[in-house]
C-alpha positions in Angstrom: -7.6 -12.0 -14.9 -10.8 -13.3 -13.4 -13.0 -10.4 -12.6 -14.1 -11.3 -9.3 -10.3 -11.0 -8.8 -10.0 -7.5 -10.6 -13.8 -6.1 -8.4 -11.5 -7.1 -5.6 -8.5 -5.5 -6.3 -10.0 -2.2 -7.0 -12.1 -2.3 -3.8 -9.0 -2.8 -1.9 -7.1 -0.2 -3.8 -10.3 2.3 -2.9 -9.6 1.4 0.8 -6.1 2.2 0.4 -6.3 5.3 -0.6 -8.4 6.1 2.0 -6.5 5.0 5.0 -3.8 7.4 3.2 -5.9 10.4 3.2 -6.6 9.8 7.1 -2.7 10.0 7.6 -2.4 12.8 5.1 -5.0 14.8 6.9 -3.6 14.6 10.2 -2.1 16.5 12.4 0.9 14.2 13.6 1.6 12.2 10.4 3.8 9.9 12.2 1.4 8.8 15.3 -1.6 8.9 12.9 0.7 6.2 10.7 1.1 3.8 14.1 -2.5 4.1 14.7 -3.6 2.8 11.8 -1.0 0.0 12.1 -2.4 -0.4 15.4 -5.4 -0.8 14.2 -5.2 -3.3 12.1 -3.5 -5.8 14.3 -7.2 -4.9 16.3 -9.4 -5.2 13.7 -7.4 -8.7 12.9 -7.9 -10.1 17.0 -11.5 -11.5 16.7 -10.5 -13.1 13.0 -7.6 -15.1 14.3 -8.9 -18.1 15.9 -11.3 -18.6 13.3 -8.9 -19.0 10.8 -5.9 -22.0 10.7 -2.6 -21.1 12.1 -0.5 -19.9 8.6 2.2 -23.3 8.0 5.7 -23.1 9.7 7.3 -22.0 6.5 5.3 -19.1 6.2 6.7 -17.6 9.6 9.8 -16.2 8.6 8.1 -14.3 5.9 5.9 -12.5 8.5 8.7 -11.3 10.7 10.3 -9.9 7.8 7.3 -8.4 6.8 6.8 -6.8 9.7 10.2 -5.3 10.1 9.4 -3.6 6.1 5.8 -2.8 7.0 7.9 -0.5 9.8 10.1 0.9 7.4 7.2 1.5 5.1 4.6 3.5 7.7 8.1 5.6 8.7 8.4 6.5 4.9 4.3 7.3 4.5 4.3 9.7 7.4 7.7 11.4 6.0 6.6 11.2 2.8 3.3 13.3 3.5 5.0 16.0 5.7 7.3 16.8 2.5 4.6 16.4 0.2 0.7 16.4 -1.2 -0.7 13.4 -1.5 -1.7 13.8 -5.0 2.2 13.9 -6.4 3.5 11.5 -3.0 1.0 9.0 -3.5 1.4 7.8 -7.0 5.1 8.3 -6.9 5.2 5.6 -4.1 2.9 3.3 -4.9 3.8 3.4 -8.8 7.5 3.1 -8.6 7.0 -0.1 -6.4 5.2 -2.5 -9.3 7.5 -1.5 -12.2 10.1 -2.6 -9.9 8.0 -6.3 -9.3 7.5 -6.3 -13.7 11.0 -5.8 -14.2 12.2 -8.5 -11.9 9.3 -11.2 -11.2 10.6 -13.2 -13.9 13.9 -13.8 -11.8 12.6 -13.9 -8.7 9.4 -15.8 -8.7 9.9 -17.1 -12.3 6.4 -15.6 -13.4 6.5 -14.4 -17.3 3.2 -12.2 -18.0 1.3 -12.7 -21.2 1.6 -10.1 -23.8 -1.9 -8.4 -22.9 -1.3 -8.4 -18.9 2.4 -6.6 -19.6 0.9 -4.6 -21.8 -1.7 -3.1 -19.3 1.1 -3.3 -16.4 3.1 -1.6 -18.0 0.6 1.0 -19.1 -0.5 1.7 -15.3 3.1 2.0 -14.6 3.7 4.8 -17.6 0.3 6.4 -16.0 1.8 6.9 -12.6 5.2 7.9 -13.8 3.5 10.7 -16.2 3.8 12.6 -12.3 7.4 13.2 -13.1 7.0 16.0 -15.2 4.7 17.6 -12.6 7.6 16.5 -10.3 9.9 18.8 -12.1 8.4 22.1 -10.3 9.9 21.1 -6.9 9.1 18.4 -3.7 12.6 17.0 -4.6 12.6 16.0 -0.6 9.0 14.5 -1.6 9.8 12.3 -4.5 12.6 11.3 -2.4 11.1 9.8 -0.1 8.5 8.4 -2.4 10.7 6.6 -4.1 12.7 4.8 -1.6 9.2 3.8 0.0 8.4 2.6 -3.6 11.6 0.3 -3.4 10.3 -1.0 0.8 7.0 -1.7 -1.1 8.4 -4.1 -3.8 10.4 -6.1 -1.3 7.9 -6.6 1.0 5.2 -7.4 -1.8 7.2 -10.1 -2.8 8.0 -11.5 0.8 4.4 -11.4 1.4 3.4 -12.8 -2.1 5.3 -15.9 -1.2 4.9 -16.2 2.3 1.3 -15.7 1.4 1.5 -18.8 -0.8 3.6 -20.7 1.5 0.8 -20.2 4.1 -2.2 -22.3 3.1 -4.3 -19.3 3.9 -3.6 -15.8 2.9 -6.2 -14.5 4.8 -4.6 -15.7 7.7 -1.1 -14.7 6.8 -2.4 -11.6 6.6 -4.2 -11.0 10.0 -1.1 -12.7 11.6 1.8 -10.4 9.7 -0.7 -7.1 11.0 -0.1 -7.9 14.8 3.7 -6.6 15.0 4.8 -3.6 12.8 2.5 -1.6 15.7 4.6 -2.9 18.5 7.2 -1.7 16.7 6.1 1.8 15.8 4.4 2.3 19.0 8.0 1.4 20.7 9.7 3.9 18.2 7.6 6.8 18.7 7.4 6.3 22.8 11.6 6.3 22.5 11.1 9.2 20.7 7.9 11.1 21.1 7.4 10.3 25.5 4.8 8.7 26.6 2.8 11.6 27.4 2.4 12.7 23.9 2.1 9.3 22.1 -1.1 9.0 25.2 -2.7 12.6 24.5 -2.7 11.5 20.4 -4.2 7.9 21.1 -6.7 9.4 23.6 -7.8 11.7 20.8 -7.3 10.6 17.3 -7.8 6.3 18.3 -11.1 6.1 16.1 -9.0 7.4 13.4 -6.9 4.5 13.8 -9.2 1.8 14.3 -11.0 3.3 10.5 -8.2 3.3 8.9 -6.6 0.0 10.2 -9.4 -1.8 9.5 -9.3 -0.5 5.5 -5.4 -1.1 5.2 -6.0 -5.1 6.6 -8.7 -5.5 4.6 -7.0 -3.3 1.4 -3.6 -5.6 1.5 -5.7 -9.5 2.5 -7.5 -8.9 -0.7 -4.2 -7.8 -2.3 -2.7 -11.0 -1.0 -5.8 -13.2 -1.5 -5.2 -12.3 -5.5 -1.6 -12.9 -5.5 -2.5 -16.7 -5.2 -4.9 -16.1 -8.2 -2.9 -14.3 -10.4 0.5 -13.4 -11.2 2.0 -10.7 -8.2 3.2 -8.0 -11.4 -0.1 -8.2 -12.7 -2.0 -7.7 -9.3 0.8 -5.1 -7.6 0.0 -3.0 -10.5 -3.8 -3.2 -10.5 -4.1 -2.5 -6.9 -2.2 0.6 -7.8 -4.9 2.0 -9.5 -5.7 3.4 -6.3 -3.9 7.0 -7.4 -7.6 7.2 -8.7 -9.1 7.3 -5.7 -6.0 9.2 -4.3 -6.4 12.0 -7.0 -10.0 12.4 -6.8 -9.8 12.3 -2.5 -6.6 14.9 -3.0 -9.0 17.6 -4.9 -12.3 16.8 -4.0 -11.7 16.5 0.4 -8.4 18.1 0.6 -8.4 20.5 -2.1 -5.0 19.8 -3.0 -4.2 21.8 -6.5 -4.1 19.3 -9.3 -2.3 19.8 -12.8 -2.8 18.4 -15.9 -0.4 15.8 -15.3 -2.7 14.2 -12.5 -5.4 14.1 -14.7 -3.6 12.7 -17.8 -2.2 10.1 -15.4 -5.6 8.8 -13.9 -6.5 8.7 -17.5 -3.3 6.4 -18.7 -4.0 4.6 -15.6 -7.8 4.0 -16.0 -6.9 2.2 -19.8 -4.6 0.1 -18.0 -7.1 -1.0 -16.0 -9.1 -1.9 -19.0 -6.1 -3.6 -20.8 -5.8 -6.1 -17.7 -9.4 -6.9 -17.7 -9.2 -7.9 -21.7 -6.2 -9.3 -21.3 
């Protein structure tokens, strides 16, 4: 893999694990998730008519996208009310490109080389090593990581290809941002009033707008790479974020971390290094 493409990668996975700290640290996980979807879709506005509209084939991926990207904010917020971020984290975002190595040779007909397997397969063991520290409880936690870990894969592959299909990823991007907020905001004002969902924007909205504009930016370079390189091989590089997560989850929060975490980053980290030799 090209290392402008790897640089990239790992500068979006930094942003994505900080846009998951803001909704770990807050208050009303939920609302702080459909902030930060809401803003996004703002952060995307002043891009759109810069950039070409995304080809007509490309439109069918973005409203499924945007139905999974609600599905998968719904499972973030749940996820970090059962959970710390350190063990939630990893266990979400992990699970989700084993899933893509084991089954992007069916479904997209990509077969890795035996050096990017190798070190996609390696990030993957390095995640997973947060079973055994699993063991001691959060079954609710890992739960819920998990099935998120499943929303993840589907919707990295709808928006792999519909990136591709697009002519622009870029632009798929910005455009697949602009619904899954209508769509949370409409959930949480069925079930939250309008009153609360108000007081929350009023107060937290910068909070939003930050982190929105590090999850658009984290998944267009995702998405920008996924037309450079095979999907397995990015979806697991970009999930060397649980570096970032681990050293944010002891170093802000001061979440507890056991050996496990550490021996994962590690197993993780030489992964990294196997896809950039590879």
């Amino acid at each position: 893999m090209p290392l402008d493409v790897i640089l990239l990668v790992l500068f979006g996975a930094l942003l994505h694990a900080t846009w998951n700290a803001i909704v770990k640290a807050g208050k009303d996980k939920s609302l702080d998730a459909a902030l930060i979807s809401a803003g996004g879709a703002v952060a995307s506005l002043p891009f759109l008519p810069l950039l070409p509209l995304p080809q007509p084939q490309a439109w069918p991926f973005i409203g499924a996208s945007a139905v999974l990207q609600f599905a998968y904010f719904q499972l973030v917020a749940a996820a970090y009310r059962a959970g710390d971020i350190g063990l939630v984290y990893p266990l979400m975002r992990g699970g989700a490109p084993l899933l893509i190595v084991a089954t992007s040779g069916f479904i997209l007909g990509e077969h890795l080389t035996g050096g990017a397997l190798a070190g996609t397969m390696t990030i993957c063991v390095g995640i997973l090593t947060l079973a055994f520290e699993a063991r001691r409880g959060g079954r609710d936690a890992i739960a819920l990581a998990l099935i998120n870990a499943c929303v993840i894969a589907t919707y990295t592959y709808v928006d792999g290809i519909g990136a591709r299909l697009s002519g622009n990823a870029i632009s798929y991007t910005l455009w697949m941002s602009l619904l899954p907020p209508v769509l949370l905001f409409a959930w949480a004002l069925s079930q939250r009033g309008l009153v609360t969902v108000a007081t929350h924007v009023g107060r937290n909205w910068w909070r939003g707008l930050i982190g929105g504009a590090g999850s658009i930016a984290s998944y267009g370079l995702a998405l920008w790479a996924m037309t450079k390189a095979p999907v397995a091989t990015v979806a697991a590089l970009r999930e060397t974020a649980i570096l970032f997560a681990l050293a944010i989850s002891v170093l802000v929060l001061k979440e507890k971390a056991s050996i496990w975490r550490y021996l994962a980053g590690v197993i993780i980290a030489l992964g990294g290094l196997i896809l950039k030799l590879a």
